[in-house]
VOPAGU-2260 file (C-alpha; in pm, 1 decimal, decimal comma):
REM VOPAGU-2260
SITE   aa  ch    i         X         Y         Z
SITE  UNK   A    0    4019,5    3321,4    5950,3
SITE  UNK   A    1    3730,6    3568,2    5797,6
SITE  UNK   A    2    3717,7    3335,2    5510,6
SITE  UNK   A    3    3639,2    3070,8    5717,5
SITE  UNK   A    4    3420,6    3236,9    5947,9
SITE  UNK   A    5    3231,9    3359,6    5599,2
SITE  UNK   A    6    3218,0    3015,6    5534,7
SITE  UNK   A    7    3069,2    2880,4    5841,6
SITE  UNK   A    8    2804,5    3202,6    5836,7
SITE  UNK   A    9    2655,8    3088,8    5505,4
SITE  UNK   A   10    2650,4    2746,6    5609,8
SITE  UNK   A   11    2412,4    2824,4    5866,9
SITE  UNK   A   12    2194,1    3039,0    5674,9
SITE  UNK   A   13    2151,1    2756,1    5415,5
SITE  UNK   A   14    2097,3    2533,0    5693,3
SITE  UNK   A   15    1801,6    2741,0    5801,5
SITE  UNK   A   16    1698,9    2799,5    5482,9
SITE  UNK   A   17    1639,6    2436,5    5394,0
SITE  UNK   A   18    1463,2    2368,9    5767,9
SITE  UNK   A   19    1235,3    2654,8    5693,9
SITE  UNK   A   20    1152,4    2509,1    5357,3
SITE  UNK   A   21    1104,4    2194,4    5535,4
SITE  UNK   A   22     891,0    2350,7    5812,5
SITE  UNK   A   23     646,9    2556,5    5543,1
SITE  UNK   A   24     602,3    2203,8    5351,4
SITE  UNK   A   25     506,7    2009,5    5590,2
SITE  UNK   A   26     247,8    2267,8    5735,5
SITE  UNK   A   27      79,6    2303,4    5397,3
SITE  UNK   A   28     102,7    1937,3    5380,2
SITE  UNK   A   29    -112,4    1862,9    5694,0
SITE  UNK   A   30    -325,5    2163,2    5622,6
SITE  UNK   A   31    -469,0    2066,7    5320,6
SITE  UNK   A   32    -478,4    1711,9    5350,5
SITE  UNK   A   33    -818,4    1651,7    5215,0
SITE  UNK   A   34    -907,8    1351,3    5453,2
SITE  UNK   A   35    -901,9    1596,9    5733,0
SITE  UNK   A   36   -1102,6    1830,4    5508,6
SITE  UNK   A   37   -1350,9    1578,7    5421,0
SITE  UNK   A   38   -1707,8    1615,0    5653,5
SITE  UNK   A   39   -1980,1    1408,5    5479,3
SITE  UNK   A   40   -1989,8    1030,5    5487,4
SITE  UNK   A   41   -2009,4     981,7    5089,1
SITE  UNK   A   42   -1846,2    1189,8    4772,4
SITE  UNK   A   43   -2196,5    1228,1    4635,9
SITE  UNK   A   44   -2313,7    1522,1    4817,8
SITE  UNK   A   45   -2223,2    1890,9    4810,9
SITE  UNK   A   46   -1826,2    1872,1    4934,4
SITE  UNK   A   47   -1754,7    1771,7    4561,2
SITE  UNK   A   48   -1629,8    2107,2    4535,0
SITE  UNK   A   49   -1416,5    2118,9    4811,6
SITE  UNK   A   50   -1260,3    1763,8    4760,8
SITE  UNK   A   51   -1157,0    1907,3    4345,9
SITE  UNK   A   52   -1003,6    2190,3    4535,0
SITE  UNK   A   53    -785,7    1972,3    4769,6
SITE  UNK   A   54    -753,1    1762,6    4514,6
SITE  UNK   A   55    -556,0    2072,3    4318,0
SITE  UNK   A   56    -342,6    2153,4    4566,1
SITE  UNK   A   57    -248,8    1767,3    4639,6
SITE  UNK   A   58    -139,4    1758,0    4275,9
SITE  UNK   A   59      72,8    2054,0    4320,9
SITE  UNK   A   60     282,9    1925,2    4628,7
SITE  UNK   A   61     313,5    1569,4    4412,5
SITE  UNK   A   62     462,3    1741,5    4087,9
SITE  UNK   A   63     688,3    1966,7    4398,3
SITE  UNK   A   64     767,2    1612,0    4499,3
SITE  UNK   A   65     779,8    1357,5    4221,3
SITE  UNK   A   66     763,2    1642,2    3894,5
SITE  UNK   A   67     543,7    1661,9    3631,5
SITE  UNK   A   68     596,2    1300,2    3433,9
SITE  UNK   A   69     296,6    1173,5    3284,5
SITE  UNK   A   70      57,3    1361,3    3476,8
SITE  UNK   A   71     -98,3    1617,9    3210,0
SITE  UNK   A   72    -407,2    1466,3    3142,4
SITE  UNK   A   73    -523,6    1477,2    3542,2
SITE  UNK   A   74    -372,7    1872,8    3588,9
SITE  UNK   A   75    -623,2    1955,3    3222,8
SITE  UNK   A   76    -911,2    1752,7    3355,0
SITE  UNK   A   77    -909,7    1965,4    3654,5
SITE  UNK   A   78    -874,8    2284,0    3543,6
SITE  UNK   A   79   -1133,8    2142,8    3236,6
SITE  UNK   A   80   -1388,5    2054,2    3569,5
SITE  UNK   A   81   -1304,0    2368,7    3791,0
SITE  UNK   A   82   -1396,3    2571,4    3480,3
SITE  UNK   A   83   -1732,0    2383,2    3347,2
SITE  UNK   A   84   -1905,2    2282,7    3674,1
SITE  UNK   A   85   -2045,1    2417,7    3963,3
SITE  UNK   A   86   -2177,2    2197,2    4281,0
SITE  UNK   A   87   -2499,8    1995,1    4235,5
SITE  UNK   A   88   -2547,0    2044,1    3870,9
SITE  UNK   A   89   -2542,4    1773,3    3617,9
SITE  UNK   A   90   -2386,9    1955,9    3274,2
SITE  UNK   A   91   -2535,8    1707,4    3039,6
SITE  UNK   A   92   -2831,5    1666,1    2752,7
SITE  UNK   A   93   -2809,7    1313,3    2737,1
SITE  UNK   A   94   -2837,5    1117,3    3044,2
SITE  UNK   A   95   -2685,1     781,8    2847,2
SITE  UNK   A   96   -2345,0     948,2    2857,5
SITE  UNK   A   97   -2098,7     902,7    3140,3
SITE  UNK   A   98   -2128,0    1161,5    3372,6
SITE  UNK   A   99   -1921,5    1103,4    3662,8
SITE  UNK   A  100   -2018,4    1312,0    3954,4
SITE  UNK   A  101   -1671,1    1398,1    4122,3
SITE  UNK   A  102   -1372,2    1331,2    3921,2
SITE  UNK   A  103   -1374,2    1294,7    3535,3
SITE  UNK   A  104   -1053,0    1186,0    3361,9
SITE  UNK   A  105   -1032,3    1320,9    2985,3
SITE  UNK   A  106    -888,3    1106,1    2687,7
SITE  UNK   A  107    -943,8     753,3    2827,1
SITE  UNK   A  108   -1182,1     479,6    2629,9
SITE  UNK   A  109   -1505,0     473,6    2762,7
SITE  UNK   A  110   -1791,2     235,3    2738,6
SITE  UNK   A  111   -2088,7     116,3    2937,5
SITE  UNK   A  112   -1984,7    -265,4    2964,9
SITE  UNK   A  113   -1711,6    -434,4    2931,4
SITE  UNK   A  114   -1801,1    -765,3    3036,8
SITE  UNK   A  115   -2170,6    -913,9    3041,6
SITE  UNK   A  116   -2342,3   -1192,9    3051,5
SITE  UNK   A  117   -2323,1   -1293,0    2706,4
SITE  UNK   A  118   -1953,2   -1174,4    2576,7
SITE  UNK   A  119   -1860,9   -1454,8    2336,1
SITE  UNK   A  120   -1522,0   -1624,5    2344,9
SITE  UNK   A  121   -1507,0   -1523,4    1935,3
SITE  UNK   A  122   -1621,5   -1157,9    2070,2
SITE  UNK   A  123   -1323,1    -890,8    2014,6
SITE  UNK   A  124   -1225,9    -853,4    2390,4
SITE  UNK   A  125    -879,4    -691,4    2394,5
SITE  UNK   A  126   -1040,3    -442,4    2585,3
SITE  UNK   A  127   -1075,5    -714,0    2862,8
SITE  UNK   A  128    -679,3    -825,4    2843,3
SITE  UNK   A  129    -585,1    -584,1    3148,7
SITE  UNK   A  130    -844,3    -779,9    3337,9
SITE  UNK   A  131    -779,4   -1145,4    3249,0
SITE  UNK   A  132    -538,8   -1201,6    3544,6
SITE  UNK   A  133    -828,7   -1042,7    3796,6
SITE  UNK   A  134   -1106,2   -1232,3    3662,3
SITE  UNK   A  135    -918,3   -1580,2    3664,8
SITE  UNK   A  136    -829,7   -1509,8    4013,0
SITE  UNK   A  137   -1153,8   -1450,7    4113,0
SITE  UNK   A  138   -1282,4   -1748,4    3921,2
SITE  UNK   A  139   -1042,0   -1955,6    4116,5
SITE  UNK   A  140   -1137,1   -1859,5    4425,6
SITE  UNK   A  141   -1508,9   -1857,5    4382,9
SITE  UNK   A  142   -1609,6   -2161,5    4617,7
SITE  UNK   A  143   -1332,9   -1995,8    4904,8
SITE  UNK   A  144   -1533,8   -1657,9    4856,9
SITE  UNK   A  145   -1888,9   -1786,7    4877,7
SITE  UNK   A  146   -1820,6   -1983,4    5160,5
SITE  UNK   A  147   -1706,4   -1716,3    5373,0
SITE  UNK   A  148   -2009,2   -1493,0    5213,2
SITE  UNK   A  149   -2215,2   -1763,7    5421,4
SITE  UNK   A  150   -2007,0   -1719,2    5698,4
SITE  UNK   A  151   -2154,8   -1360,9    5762,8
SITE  UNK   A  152   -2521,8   -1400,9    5594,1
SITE  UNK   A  153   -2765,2   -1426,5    5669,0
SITE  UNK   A  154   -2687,3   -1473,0    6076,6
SITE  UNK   A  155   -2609,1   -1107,0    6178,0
SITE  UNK   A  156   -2566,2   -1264,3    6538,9
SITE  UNK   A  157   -2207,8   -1302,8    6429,7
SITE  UNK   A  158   -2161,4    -991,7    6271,2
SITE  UNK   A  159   -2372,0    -739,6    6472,8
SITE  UNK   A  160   -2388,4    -444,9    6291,5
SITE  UNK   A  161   -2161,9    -482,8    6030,3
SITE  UNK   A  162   -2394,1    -487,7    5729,2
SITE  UNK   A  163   -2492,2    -141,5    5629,4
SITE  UNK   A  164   -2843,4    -136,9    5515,9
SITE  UNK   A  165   -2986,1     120,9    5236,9
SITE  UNK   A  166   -3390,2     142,8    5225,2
SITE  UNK   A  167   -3486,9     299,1    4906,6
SITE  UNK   A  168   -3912,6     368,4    4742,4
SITE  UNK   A  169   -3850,9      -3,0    4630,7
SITE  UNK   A  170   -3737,4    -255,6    4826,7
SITE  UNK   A  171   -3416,1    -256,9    5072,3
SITE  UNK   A  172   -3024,8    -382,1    5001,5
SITE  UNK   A  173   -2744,0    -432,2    5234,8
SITE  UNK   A  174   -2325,7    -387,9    5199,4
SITE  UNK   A  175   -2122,6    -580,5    5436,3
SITE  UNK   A  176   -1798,2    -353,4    5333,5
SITE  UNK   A  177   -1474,5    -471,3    5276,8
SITE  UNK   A  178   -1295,6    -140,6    5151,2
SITE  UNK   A  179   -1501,8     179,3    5206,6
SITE  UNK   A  180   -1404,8     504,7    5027,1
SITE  UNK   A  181   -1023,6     319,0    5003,6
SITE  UNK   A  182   -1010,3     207,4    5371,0
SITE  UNK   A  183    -949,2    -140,5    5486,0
SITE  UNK   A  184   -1234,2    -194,9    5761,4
SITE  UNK   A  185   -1084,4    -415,2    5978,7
SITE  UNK   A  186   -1361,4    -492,0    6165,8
SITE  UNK   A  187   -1555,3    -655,7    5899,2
SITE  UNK   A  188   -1242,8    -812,0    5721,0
SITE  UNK   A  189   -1142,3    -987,4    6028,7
SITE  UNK   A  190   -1440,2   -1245,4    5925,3
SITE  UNK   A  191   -1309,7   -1290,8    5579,9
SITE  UNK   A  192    -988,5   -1319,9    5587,7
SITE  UNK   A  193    -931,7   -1565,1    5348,9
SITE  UNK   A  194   -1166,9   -1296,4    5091,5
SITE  UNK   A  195    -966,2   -1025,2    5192,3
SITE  UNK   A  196    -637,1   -1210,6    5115,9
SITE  UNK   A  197    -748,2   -1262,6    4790,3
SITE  UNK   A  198    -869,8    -921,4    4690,8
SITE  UNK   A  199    -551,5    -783,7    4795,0
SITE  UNK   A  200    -370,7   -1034,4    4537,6
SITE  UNK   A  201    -561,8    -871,5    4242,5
SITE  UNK   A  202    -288,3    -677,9    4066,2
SITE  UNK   A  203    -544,2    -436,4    3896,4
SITE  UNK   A  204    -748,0    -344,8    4244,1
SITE  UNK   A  205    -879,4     -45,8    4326,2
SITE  UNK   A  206    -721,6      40,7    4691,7
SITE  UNK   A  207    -583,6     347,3    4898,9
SITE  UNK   A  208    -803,6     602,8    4714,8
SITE  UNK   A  209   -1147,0     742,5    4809,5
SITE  UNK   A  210   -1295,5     584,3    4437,5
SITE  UNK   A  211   -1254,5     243,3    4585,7
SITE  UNK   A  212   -1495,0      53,2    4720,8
SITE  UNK   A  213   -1530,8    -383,9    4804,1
SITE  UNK   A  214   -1813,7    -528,4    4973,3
SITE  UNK   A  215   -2067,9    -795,8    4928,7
SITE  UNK   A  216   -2412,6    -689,2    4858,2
SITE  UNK   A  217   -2719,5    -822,2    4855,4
SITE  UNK   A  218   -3033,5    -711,4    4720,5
SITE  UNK   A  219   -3405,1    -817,1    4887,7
SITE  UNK   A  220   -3665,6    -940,8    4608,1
SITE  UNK   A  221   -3899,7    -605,2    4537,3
SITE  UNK   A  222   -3607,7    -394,0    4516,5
SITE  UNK   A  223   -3509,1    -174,6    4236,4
SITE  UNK   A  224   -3235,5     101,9    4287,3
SITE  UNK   A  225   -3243,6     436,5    4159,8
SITE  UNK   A  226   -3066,4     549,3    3816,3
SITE  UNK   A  227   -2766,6     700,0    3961,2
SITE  UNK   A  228   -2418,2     775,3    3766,2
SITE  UNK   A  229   -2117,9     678,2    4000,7
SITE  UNK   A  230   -1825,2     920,0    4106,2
SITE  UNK   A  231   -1538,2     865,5    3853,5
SITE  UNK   A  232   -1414,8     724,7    3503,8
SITE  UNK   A  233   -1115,1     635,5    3646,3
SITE  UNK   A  234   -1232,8     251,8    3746,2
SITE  UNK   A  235   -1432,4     -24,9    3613,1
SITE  UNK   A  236   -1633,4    -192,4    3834,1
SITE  UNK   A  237   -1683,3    -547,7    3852,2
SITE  UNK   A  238   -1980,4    -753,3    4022,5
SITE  UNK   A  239   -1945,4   -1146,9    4114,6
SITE  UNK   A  240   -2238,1   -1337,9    4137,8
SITE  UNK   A  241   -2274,1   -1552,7    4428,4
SITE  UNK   A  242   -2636,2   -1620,5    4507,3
SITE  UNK   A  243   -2866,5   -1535,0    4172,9
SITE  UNK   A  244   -3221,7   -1567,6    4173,3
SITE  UNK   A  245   -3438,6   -1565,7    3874,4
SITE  UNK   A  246   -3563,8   -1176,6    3772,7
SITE  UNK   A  247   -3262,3   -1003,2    3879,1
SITE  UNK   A  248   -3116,3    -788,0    3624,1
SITE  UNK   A  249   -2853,7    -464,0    3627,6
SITE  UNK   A  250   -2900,1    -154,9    3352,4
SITE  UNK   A  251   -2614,5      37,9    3218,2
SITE  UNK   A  252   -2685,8     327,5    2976,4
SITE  UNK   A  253   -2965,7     135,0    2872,1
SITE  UNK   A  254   -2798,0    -231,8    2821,8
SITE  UNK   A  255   -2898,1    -507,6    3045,7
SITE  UNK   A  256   -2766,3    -776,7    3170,1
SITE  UNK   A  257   -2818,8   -1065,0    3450,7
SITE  UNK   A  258   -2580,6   -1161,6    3684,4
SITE  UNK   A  259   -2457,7   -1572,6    3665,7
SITE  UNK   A  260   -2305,7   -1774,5    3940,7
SITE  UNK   A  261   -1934,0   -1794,6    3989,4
SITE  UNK   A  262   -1967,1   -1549,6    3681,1
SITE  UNK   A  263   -1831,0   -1128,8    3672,8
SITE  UNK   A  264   -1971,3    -852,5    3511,3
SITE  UNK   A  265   -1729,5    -515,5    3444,8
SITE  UNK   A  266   -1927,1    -165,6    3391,6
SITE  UNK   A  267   -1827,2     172,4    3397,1
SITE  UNK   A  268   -2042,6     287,0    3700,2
SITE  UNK   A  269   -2009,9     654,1    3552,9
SITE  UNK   A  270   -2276,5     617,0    3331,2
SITE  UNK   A  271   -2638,4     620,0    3443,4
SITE  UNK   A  272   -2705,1     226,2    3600,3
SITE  UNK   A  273   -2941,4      51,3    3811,5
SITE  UNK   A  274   -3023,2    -253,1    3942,0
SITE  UNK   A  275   -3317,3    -437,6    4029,9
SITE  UNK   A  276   -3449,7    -840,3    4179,9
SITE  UNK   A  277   -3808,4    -842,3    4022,4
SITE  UNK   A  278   -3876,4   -1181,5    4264,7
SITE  UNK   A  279   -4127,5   -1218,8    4493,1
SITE  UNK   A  280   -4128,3   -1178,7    4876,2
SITE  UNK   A  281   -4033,8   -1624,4    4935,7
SITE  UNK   A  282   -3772,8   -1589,6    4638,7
SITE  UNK   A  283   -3381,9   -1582,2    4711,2
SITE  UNK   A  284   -3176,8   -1239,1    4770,6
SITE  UNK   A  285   -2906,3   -1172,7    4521,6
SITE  UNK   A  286   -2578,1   -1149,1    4633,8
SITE  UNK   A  287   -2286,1   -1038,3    4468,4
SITE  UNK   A  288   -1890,3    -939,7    4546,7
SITE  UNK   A  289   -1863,0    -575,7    4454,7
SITE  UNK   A  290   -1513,4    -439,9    4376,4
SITE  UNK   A  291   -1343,4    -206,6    4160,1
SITE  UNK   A  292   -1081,2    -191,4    3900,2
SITE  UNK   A  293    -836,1      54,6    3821,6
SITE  UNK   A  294    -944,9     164,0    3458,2
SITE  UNK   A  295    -717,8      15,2    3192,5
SITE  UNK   A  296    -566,7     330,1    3046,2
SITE  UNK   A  297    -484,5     517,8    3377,7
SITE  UNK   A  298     -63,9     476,9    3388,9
SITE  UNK   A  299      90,7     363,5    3657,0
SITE  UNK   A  300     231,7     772,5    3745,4
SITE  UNK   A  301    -147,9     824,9    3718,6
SITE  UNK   A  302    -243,7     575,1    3969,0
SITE  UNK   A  303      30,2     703,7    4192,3
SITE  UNK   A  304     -91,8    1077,7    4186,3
SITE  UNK   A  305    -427,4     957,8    4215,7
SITE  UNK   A  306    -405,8     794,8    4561,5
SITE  UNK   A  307    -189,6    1075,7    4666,9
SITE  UNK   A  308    -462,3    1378,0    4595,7
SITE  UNK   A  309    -749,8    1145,8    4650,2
SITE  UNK   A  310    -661,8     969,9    4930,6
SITE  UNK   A  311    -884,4     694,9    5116,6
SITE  UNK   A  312   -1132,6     880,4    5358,5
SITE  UNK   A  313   -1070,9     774,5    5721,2
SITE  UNK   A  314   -1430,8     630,0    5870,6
């Protein structure tokens, strides 16, 4: 019988063992679960800091989780970031560099554009192969999109405060967001659901992590943005046009290009960009589907980690 008994006795204790394990993980897990953690409404301000630090320990409980495969290049480009930068500084000479302002990912390709308004057909773009089954989507689907763009501009009556609007020292431009900071607002895609249906078809989108953004956008005529550099190198960001005006034009890095009907341009928005409608007070807005694109070279383990330890902000 005392073998038995023996028996039982460590049974139990590995029995507690395991819920105590259990217990601890799931209180760090809830602790430092950066959503909860995360009090300003946009990543540019000065919580970078404390959204690379969640970010860390989010990381750790994934590799605890899912192990280590594939995920070196994140765990060096924090510890790279942690080590270089401190909060509010830009660490750069030249401002024609990318220089995202949260989260940099080391050793992918990087340039300004990737698709503008003058790529030729005989132009090298095998940079633009991840993207082809996006952009033909999107093509597709132009006349579904701009009709329910229509839907909600410009009579707010239907929408009532929906559209977010940004004044700036030129001019004034609105979002009408589909996906903010990786969140489905349900509010707004409730009037577009045929858009939204779409979107969430493209196999290379941008979702369930705080980088991600959709909306449409529209800019007044007299506006010009200011330079800004966006928050990570992890995603390309594409822009549809659906109402283009004459004199509207979008800088990357010093490039420009115009936006074209039906038509989408791909940037990296981590390098310094703005955009501008030179028209006059009677001319058209421009309007435009924003959305973003996972970057071509992030793996699919990367992607994974990624929406785990940046997670889509709760609004």
């Amino acid at each position: 019988m005392a073998p038995m008994v023996e028996l039982a006795m460590n049974g139990w204790v590995l029995l507690v063992v395991i819920l105590a394990t259990y217990c601890l993980y799931r209180h760090l897990q809830k602790t430092w679960r950066v959503r909860e953690k995360h009090n300003c409404s946009s990543l540019q301000c000065n919580c970078k800091l404390s959204v690379l630090r969640a970010a860390r320990r989010q990381l750790t409980l994934h590799i605890l989780k899912q192990g280590n495969n594939g995920l070196s290049r994140i765990q060096n480009s924090l510890s790279t970031q942690f080590h270089y930068l401190a909060p509010g500084q830009v660490h750069i000479s030249n401002k024609y560099v990318r220089n995202p302002t949260v989260f940099r990912l080391e050793k992918i390709q990087s340039r300004p554009w990737w698709y503008g308004d003058q790529t030729a057909a005989t132009e090298d773009c095998n940079h633009l192969k991840s993207f082809q089954n996006d952009l033909k989507i999107l093509s597709q689907n132009f006349e579904e999109i701009s009709e329910e763009f229509f839907q909600v501009w410009p009579d707010d009556s239907k929408v009532p405060g929906r559209w977010k609007v940004n004044n700036t020292d030129e001019g004034r431009w609105c979002v009408f967001h589909f996906l903010d900071q990786g969140q489905w607002i349900i509010k707004n895609t409730a009037f577009c659901p045929r858009t939204t249906t779409i979107l969430k078809s493209l196999p290379n989108l941008m979702a369930d992590t705080m980088f991600g953004h959709i909306s449409f956008s529209i800019m007044y005529p007299g506006t010009k943005t200011s330079e800004r550099f966006g928050v990570t190198n992890t995603k390309i960001r594409c822009h549809m046009g659906i109402v283009v005006p004459n004199n509207c034009s979008l800088t990357v890095s010093k490039e420009t290009h115009s936006w074209k009907t039906g038509h989408c341009l791909l940037f990296d928005d981590s390098y310094l960009h703005t955009a501008a409608h030179y028209g006059h007070k009677e001319d058209n807005i421009r309007a435009v589907l924003m959305l973003d694109f996972w970057h071509p070279d992030i793996t699919s383990e990367e992607r994974t980690a990624m929406k785990y330890i940046f997670p889509s902000v709760n609004q």
